[in-house]
N, C-alpha and C positions, 0 to 999 in steps of 0.2 A: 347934400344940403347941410350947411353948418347948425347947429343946435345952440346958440351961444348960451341957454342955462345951460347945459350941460359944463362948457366951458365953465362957468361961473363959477358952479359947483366943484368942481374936480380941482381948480384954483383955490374956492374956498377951503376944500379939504385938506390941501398942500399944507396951505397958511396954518390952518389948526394941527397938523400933522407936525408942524417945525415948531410951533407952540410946547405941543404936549413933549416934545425930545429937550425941547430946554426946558420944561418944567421936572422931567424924568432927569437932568442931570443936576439940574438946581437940588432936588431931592436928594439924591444919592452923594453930594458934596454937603448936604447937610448933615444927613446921617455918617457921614466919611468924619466930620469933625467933630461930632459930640463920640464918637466911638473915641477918637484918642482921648479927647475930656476924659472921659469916664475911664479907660486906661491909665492914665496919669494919674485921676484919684484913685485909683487901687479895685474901682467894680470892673473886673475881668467879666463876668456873666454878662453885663448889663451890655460892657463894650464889645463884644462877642456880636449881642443881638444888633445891635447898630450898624455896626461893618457890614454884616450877612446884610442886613436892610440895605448898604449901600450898593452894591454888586445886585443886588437884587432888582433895584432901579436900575443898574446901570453896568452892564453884563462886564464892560470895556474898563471897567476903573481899577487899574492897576496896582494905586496908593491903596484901596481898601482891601482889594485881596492880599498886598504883600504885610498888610497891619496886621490883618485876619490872621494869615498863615506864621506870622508873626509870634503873635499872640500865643496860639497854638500847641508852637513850637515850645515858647518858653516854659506855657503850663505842663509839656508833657504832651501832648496828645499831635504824636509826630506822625501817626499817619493822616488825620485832617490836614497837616499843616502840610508834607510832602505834595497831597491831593492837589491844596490850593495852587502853591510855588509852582507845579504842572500848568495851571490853568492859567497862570501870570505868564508862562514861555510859552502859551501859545497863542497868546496876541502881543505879547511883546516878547520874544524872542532877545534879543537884549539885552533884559533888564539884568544887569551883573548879581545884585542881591539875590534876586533866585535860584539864577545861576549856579551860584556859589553856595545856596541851603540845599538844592538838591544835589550838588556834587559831593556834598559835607554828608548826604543823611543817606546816599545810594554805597557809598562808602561804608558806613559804619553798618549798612544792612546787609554788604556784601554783594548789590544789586552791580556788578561790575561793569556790562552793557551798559547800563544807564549812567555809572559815575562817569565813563570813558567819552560817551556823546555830550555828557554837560562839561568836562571836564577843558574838551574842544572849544567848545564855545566861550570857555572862563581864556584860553589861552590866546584866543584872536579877539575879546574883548579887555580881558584887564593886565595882558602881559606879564610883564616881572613880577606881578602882587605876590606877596609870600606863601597866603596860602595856596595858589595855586601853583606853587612851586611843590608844596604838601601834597597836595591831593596829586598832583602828577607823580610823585616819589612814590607814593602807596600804590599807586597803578604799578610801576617802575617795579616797585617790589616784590607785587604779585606775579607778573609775569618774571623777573625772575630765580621767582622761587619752584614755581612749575616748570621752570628751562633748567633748575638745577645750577643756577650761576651765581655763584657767592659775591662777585667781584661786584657783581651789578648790585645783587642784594644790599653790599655793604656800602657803596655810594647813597642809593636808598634811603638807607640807616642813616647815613651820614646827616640828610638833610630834615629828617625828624629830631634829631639831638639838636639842631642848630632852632628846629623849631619851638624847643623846651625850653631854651634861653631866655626866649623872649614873651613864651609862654607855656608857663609848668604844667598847667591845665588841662591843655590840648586833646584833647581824648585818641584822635588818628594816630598822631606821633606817640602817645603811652603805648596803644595797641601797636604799634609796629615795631617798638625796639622790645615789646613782650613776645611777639611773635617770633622776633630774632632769637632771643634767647632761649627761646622755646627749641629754636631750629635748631641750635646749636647743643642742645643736649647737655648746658649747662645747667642743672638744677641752683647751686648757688647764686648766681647772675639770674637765672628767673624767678627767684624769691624775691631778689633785692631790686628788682624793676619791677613786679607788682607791688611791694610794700611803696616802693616811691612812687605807682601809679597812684593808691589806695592815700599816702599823704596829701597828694593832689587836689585828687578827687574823690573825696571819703563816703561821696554819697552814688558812685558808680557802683550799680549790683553786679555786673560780671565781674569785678577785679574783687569784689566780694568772695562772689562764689571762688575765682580761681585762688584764690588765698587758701580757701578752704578744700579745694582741692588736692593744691600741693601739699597743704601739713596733713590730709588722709593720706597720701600717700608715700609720707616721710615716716605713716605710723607715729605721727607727734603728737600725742592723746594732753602731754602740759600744756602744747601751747594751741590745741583743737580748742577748747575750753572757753577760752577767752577771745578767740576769733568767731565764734558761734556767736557770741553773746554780743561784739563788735557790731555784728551782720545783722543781727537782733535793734541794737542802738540807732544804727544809721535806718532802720524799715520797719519802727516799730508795729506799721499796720500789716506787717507783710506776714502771709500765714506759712511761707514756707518757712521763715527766718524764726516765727516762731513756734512751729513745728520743733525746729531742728534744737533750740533753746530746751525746749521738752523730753527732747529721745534723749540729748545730751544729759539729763539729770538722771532719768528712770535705765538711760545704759550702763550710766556709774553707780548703781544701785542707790542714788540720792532721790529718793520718794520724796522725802520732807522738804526737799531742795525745790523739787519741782513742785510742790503743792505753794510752798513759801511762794514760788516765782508768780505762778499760776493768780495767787492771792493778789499780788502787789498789781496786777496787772485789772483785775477784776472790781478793786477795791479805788483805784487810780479816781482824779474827778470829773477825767474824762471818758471814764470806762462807758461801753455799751450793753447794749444787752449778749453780745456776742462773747465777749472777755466772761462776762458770768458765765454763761452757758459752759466756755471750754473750761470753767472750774469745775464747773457741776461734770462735763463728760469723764472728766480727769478724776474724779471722787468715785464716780461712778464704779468709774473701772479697775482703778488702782486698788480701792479703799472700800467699796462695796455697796448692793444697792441702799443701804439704809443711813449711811453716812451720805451717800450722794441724795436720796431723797430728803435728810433733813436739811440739808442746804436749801433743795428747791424750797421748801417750806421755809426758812427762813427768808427768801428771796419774795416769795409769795406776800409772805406778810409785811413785808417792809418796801417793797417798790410800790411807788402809785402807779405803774403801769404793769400788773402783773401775767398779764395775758400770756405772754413765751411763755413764764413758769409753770402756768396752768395747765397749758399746750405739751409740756415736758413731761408733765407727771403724769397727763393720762397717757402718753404713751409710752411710758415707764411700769403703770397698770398694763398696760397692752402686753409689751415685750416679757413681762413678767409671768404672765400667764393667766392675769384677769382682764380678758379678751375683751368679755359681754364689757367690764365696768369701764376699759379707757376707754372702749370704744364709744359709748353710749356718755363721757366727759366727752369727747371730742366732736360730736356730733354737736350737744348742750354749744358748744362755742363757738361750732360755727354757727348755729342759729342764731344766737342771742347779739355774735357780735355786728355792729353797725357794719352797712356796707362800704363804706368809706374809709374803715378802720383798715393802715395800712395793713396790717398781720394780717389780714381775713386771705388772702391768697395763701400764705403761707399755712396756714392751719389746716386751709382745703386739701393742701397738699398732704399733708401729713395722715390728714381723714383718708384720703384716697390711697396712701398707701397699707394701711389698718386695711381697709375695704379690699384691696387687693391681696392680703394675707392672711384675709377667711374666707378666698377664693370670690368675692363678688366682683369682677373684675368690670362689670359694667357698671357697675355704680362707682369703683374708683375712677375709669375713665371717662366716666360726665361729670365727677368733680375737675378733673385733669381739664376736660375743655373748658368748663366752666374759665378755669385758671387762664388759660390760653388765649382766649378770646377779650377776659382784660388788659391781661400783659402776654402777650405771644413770645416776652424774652423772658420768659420766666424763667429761669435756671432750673430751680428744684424740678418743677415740673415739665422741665422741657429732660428733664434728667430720667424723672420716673416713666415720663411714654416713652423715652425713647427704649429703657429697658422690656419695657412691655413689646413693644416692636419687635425687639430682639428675640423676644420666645417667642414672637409669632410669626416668625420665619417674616419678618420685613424689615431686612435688616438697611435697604436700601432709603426708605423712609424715616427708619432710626438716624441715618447718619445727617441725613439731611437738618433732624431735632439737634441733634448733637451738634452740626458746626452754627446753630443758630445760639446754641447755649456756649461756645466756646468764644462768641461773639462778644459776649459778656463778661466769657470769666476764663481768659484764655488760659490760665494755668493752674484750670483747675483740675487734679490728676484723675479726680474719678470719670469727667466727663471723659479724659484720656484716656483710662481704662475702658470705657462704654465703648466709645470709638473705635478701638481695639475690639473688641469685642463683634461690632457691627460690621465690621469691615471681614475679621475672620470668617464671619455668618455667611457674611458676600461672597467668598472666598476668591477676597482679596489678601493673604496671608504675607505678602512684603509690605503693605501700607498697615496691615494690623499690627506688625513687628514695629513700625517706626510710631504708632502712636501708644505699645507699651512701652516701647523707649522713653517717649516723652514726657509721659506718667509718672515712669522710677523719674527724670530729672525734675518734674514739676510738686513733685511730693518729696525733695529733698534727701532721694535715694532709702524712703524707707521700708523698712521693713517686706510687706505686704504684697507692695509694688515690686519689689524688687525678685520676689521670689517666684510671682508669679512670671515675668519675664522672663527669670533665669531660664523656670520650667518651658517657659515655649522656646527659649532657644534651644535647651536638650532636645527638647522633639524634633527641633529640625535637624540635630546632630553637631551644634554649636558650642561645642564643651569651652572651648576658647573663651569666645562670648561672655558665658554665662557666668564660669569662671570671675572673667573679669568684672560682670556686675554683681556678685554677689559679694567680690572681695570689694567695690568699691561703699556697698551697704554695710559691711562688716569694718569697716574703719570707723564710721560713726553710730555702729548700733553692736558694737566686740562683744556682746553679752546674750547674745539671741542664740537660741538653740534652732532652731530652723534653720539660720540661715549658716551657719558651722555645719550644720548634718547635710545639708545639700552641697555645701562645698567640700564636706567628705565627699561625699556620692561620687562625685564630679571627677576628685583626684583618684578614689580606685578604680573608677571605670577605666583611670588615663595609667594606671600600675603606678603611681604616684606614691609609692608605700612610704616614704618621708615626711609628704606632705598631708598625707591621711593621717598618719601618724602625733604629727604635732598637732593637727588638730583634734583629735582623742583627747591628749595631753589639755588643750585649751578649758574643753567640754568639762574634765575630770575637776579640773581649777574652779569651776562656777559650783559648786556643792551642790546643786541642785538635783533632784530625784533622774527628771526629763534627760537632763545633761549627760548623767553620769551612764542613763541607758544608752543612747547614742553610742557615747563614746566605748560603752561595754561591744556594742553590733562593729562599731569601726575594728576595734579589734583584734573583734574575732577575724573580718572581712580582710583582713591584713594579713595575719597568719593563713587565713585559707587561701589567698593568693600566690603566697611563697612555697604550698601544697606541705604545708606543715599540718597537716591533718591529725596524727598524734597528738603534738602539740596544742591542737586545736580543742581537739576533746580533750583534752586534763585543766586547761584554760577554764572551756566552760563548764566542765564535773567541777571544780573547784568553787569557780562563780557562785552554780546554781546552788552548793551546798552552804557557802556563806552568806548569800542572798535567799533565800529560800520563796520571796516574792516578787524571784525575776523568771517568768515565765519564757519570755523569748530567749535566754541563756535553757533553758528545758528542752524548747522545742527546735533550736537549733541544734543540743545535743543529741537530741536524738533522731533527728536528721541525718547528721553526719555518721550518728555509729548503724544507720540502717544502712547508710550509701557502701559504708564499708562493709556491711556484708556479717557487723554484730548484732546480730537481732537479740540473740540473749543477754546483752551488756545492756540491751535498749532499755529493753523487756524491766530488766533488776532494778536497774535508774532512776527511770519514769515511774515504776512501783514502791519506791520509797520515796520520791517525792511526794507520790499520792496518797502515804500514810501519812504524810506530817499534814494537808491539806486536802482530805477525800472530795469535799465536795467542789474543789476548782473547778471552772466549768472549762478553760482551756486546757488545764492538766490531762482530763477526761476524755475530751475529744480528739489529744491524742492516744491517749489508750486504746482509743475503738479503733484509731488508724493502725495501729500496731494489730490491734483483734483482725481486721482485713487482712493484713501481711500474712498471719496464721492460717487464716481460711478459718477463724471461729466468728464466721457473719454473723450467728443471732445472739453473740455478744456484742460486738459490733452495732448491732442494728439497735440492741436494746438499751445501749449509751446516747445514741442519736436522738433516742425516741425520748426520752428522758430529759437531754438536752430541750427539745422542743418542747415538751410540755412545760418545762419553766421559762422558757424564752420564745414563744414561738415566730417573733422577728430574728431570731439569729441565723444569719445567712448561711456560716460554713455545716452546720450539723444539717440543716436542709439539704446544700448539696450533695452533701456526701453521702445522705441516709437515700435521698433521689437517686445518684447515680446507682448504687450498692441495693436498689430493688431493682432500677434496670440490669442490671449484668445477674441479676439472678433470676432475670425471666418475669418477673411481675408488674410488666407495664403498667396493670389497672389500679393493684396498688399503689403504686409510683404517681399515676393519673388523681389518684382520692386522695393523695397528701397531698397535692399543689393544692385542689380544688379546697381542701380542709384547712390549711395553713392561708390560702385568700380569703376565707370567711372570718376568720379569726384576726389578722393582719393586713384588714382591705387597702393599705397602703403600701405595703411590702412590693418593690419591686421585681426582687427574683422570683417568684412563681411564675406568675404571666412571661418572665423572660424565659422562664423553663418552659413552660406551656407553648409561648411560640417557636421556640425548637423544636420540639416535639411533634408540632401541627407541620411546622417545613419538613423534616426527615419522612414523615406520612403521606409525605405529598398535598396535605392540606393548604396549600398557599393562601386563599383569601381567608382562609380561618387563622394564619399566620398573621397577616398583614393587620387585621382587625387588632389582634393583642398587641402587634408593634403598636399599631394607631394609638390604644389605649396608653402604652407606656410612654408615646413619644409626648402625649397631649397632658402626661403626670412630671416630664422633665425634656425638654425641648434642646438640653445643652447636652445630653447624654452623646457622646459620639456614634459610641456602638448601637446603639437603638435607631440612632438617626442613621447610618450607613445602612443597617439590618433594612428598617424599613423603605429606604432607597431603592436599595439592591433589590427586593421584590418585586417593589414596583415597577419598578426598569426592567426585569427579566421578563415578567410574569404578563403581565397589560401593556395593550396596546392604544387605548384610547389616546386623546390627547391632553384627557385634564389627568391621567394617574402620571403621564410622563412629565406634564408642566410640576407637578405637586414634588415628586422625584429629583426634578434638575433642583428647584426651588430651596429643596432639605441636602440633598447631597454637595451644591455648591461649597459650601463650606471644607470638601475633602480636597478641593485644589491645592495640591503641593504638599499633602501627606507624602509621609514615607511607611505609614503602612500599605504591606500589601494587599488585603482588603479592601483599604476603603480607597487602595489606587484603582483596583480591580472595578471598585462601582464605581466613582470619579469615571473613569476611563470608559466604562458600560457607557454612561449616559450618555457621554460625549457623544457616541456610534447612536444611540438610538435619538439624539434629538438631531441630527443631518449634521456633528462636525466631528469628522472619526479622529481624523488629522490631528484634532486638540486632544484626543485620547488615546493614541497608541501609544507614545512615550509610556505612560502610566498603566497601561494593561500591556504593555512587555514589561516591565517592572514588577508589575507582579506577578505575569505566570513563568517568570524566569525564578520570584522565591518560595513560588507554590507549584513547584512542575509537577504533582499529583494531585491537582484541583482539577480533575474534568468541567467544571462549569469553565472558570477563571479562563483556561484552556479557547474551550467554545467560543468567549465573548472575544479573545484576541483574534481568533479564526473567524470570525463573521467580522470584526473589523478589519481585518487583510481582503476580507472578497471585496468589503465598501471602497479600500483604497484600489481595488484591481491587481491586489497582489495575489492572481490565483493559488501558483504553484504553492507560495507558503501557507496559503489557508488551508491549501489539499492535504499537505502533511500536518498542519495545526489539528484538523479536525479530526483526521483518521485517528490520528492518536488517541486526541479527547473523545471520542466515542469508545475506543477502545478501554478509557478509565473508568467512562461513568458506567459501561456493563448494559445490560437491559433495564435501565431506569428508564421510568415514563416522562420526566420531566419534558416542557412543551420546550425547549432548551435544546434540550439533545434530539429529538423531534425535528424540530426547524434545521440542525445543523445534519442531519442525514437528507433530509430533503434539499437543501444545498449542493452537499454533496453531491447528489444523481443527478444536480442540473448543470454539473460542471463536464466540458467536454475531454476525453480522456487525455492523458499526459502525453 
């Protein structure tokens, strides 16, 4: 039976259905046309929001997305714009201009998949067009340069120079006849096509940076100078270019250069509060806290908005060491100031990390959400949880903070460092390596960045590497004593005795105190390399006599004449140095190690104990006075010094770490683990503490939350090369069900510890996991045969294994 209201209605709906779709396009052709309006006048914001409005009514409109992405483009902000140009080919597939912006922008990003599918569609839509004779040449190129085929390359080439003619501009064809010369190993010809890229296009920051590239590595410090400052010109808001303005001044030993710059920049009428600020850190540091404080105070009294400066100087009190008074200024301002007041997020921050450095860490992380929960992109604060994270073993939710903050401020090196950092925790240690990479490049190669990178590629055994970033921070930073001493390091690990050598010579040239010790250790480390050992000692006999307070020329001296076998040359040496300075306190402690040599222990012991009473944080005379009542039978005393030196030094690390050795070799394990706990919960980034208390945990307990707590701490040992922390890396693997991920790693280390009965054991109970009997039969026989009658549950489990295996 027909319904005919029904009909009616379903008709009448159509009718208002085709209604509202031309009033939804009427709309979107409006806002489509005051957007170019407003484009044409010059309001980019306004015209932005109108476009968006037009695509918003009206998903299909092609002219407003390609204006949008347009737009976009022009201001800069190319990845909105690439987004859009996708979304124009995929209802108009077609449309040439997009085409042709995403073939232009997958290019210069290197997306080469994507250049090569748009690049197809530019060639069966606009034919012979020029540039897509370009962007095909660039493809043409790349592959082959990957084939290794010059002839092709240079056809390539050909049609980028033709494309310079007609436009100098060009960015594609600059980078591909740089790229040639690059290939070609022409360093003259690659200066002289970036310098002509850089005429060009003067506001290109990579032909920037590679300018500056080349003259570091032409060692060109006249013409570094004034390409720094170029780089500087063309990005005046840019921090690394003015970073690098900065190191350039206080590398040439021009302080006054850099304060001068510093000023003009601060003082400008467009300055921020930002430009002050990096005068005031620059005062700070260079020039000292009272200089840099009267600044803020001047700042203080002459801004109408002086909130930052106020903000600065309590934690200037803070960092100072009047804890109670910045803290209790910084409290005073977040109170008082309005909620509305943009700073107030940022002061929170600043409060939270005060709050986090007198240990309240719950109260710096509810200012932290606080923060978050207004602005979840907060940087700072997406910066300081994400370090907290970090020591709390969540490194997986740090990184997560970290790419929400890199979101914002993608180059920015500390967040790179963090991420490094969060990612090693993970142990993810190849993706930690590429974002300190990107660190040292995002902070302008310097310093700080640089060395810390260096150092983790020495650890993986990357001398090469490291080598090479340390020599690329030392082209614009030729005056750092760190970063020379590690590239000593570097060259006589490699027998580099030339290269060691002139760097000595460099260190010797800077008159500096620091320097000249350095280069004193280089050396010597030279001479003892070529086993000039005579030589060696008359060196530093001579050194420590004309130096009289160089103590590591002392105690290398006497090192060496003990290795040799002159205990009485030592003996006379060290005893007249310690008449000209009795009360040294390194002079002394080695004396008593020479009193051990003797076998006159309660001379010995009574220098240690002496040591301690005036210092009782000093680490080596503890050890030494510890070890030297153990070997003499007096554990208990040995027990009442830790216990005594922790009442006294309730921060001091080495006790408890003495203390949980001592509790393991007794078989004490959970009284072990508890003092690891303690030290792990006083520094979270210790390696050895964190391995220490792994390996425990892993051996020792079975449950499933000591083992999750265990994997969670020891992840981080993925892709060591000690053998240690391969040996518990490796443990874990076997005891959380994936032996497979850990054999490699526990054959690696019980091949550089083949007298580690434990080490031993864990290979052998992960060969029974793989079913590789017979090697576990002789793994373990052995390792029980090393560990003796030790009760360990360890060697226990691995005898009861044993008997369950049936005979050979």
């Amino acid at each position: 039976m027909r319904r005919p209201h029904l009909v009616l209605l379903f008709c009448v709906g159509a009718v208002l259905g085709l209604a509202g779709c031309d009033s939804a396009e009427k709309k979107a052709q409006k806002h489509y046309l005051s957007g170019l309006e407003l484009a044409e006048a010059g309001d980019i914001p306004r015209a932005l929001i109108e476009l968006r409005n037009a695509f918003t009514f009206d998903p299909s409109h092609p002219e407003a997305r390609l204006a949008y992405a347009r737009l976009n483009r022009e201001n800069g902000n190319l990845g909105e714009a690439y987004a859009q140009y996708q979304r124009v080919v995929e209802t108009a597939p077609n449309t040439v201009e997009a085409r042709h912006a995403l073939a232009e922008l997958s290019i210069l990003i290197s997306d080469w998949p994507e250049a090569e599918r748009h690049i197809l569609a530019l060639q069966r839509l606009a034919g012979e067009d020029p540039d897509t004779a370009l962007f095909t040449a660039a493809l043409d190129y790349r592959r082959a340069v990957i084939a290794r085929d010059p002839a092709a390359s240079a056809i390539a080439a050909r049609v980028a120079r033709a494309t310079l003619e007609r436009d100098s501009a060009n960015l594609i064809a600059r980078q591909m006849l740089i790229n040639e010369a690059a290939g070609a190993d022409d360093p003259a010809r690659l200066k002289a096509e970036v310098e002509a890229a850089l005429a060009a296009l003067p506001t290109e920051r990579s032909f920037h940076l590679m300018r500056l590239r080349l003259l570091a590595e032409a060692n060109d410090r006249a013409g570094l100078g004034p390409a720094i400052k170029a780089f500087f010109a063309a990005f005046p808001l840019d921090e690394q270019a003015r970073q690098m303005v900065i190191t350039w001044y206080i590398d040439s030993g021009d302080l006054a250069g850099a304060e001068t710059f510093l000023r003009s920049l601060a003082t400008a009428p467009e300055a921020g509060v930002a430009a002050r600020m990096t005068l005031v850190e620059f005062l700070l540091q260079a020039r000292g806290p009272e200089v840099g404080r009267a600044e803020l105070g001047r700042l203080i009294a002459t801004d109408p908005v002086p909130l930052p400066y106020l903000a600065r100087a309590a934690a200037l009190d803070f960092d100072l060491g009047q804890t109670a008074e910045g803290l209790a200024a910084m409290t005073a301002l977040v109170t008082d100031t309005p909620p509305e007041t943009p700073e107030l997020l940022d002061l929170k921050v600043t409060l939270a990390r005060m709050l986090a450095a007198t240990g309240d860490v719950a109260g710096s992380l509810a200012r932290l959400d606080e923060v978050l929960a207004t602005d979840p992109a907060h940087v700072a604060a997406l910066k300081l949880k994400a370090n907290w994270l970090i020591e709390a073993d969540r490194p997986t939710e740090a990184i997560t903070a970290l790419r929400s903050a890199l979101a914002e401020a993608p180059r920015d090196a500390e967040i790179l460092m963090l991420m490094g950092d969060a990612q090693d925790r993970d142990g993810a240690r190849p993706l930690a390596g590429d974002s300190y990479a990107r660190a040292v490049e995002a902070s302008g190669r310097a310093p700080a960045e640089s060395l810390f990178y260096a150092r983790f590629l020495m650890q993986d055994g990357r001398m090469d590497a490291a080598a090479d970033v340390l020599g690329d921070a030392l082209r614009l930073a030729p005056r750092n004593v760190d970063l020379l001493a590690s590239l000593a390091e570097i060259r006589l690990g490699q027998r580099d005795l030339g290269g060691a050598t002139a760097i000595a010579t460099t260190l010797k040239g800077l008159g500096e105190d620091r320097a000249l010790e350095a280069a004193r250790l280089i050396e010597t480390e030279t001479l003892m390399l070529q086993d000039r050992v005579d030589d060696t000692i008359a060196y530093l006999e001579d050194l420590a006599r004309t130096d009289a307070g160089n103590v590591a020329a002392v105690a290398r001296m006497v090192q060496l004449q003990v290795e040799a076998g002159k205990l009485d040359e030592a003996r006379a040496f060290l005893d007249a140095r310690l008449t000209e300075t009795p009360e040294n306190p390194a002079l002394r402690f080695l004396r008593a190690g020479l009193h051990v040599l003797e076998n006159s222990h309660d001379e010995a012991e009574g220098i240690y104990r002496d040591l301690l009473a005036a210092d009782p944080g000093a680490e080596p005379p503890l050890r030494a006075l510890y070890s030297l009542l153990l070997e003499r039978g007096r554990a208990a005393e040995a027990a009442a010094l830790l216990e005594a030196i922790r009442k006294a030094v309730p921060a001091a690390p080495l006790p408890l770490l003495l203390q949980a050795g001592a509790a393991e070799t007794a078989g004490d394990i959970e009284g072990a683990i508890a003092l690891y706990e303690t030290l792990y919960a006083m520094d979270t980034s210790n390696l050895v503490v964190a391995n220490n208390l792994a390996s425990l945990l892993a051996a020792h307990r079975d449950d499933a939350g000591s083992l999750e707590r265990a994997s969670t701490i020891g992840r981080r040992l993925a892709g060591s090369r000690v053998p240690a922390f391969q040996d518990t890396y490796g443990w874990l693997q076997t005891r959380t069900g994936n032996p497979q991920r850990g054999v490699a790693d526990l054959e690696a280390a019980a091949r550089a510890l083949p007298d580690d009965a434990m080490v031993q054991v864990h290979l052998g109970l992960t060969y029974l996991a793989l079913g590789r009997t017979e090697d576990a039969r002789g793994l373990l026989q052995a390792a029980l045969a090393l560990a003796g009658d030790s009760p360990l549950p360890a060697f226990q489990k691995a005898k009861a294994e044993l008997a369950k295996l049936p005979p050979p």
